[in-house]
N, C-alpha and C positions, 0 to 999 in steps of 0.2 A: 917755721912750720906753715905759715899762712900761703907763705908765697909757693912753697910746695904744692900745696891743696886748690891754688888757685892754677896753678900749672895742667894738675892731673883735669880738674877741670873741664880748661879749656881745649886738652887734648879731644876729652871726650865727646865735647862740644864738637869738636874739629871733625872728630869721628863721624859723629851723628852727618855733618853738612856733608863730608866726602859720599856718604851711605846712598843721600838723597840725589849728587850729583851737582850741586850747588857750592855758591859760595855762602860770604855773612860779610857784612859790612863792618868797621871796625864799633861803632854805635853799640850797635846792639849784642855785640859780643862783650862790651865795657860793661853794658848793664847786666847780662846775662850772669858774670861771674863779681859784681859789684867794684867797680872802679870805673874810673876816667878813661875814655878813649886815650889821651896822651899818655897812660901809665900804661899803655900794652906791652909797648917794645919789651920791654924784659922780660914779661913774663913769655909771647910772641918767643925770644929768641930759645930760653931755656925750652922750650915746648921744642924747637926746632933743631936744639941741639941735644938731646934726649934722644929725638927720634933718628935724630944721624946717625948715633952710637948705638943704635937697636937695629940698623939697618932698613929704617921705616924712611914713609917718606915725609917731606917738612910741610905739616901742615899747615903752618902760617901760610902756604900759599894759599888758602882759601879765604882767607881775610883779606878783604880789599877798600877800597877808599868808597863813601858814596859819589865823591866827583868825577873818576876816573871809571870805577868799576874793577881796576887793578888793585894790585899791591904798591904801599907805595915804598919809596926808594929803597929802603933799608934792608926790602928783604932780598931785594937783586944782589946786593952788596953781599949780605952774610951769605946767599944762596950760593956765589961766585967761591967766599971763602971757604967755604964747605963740601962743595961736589966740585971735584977739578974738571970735571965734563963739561960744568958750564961758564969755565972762563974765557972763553971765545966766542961765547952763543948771545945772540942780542935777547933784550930780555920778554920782548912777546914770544920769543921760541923758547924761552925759559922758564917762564909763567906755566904756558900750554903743557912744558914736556912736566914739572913738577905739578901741576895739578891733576894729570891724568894721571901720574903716579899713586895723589891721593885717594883719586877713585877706583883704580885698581887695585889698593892693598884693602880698600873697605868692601868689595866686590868679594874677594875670598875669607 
């Protein structure tokens, strides 16, 4: 039940950062919803794979590394296995087309 609630969570978190136009670094999203930056990925993917199955878009792309600025690897990876659109696409054209996604489903 926890890991659910921390899910819906951080959708909404996600929600809120796409509203603004913004990302969030993975830091402050660990703290936001109380765990470890390295304990995201799951919650990160279920959030991701929730919204595939709603026909939303993956908000994990807004969560990115403080060093980079991006996302990092994991979600090019599940992004590819998930939308057949972006398996030939490098992944700054992947990033760009998926985060604009998230700021246009939050825009309507």
């Amino acid at each position: 039940m926890f890991e659910v609630d921390r899910v819906d969570r951080i959708t909404d978190i996600l929600f809120g950062v796409a509203v603004a136009g913004g990302t969030i670094e993975y830091a402050p999203l660990a703290r936001r919803v109380g765990t470890r930056p390295d304990f995201l990925s799951h919650p990160l993917d279920q959030v991701s794979r929730r919204a595939a199955q709603r026909g939303e878009p993956m908000w994990s792309a807004l969560v990115v590394s403080k060093a980079s600025g991006r996302p990092n690897e994991g979600f090019y990876a599940m992004a590819r296995r998930m939308r057949t659109e972006y398996v030939d696409v490098d992944d700054a054209t992947l990033w760009d087309r998926e985060r604009h996604r998230c700021y246009e489903a939050a825009r309507r």
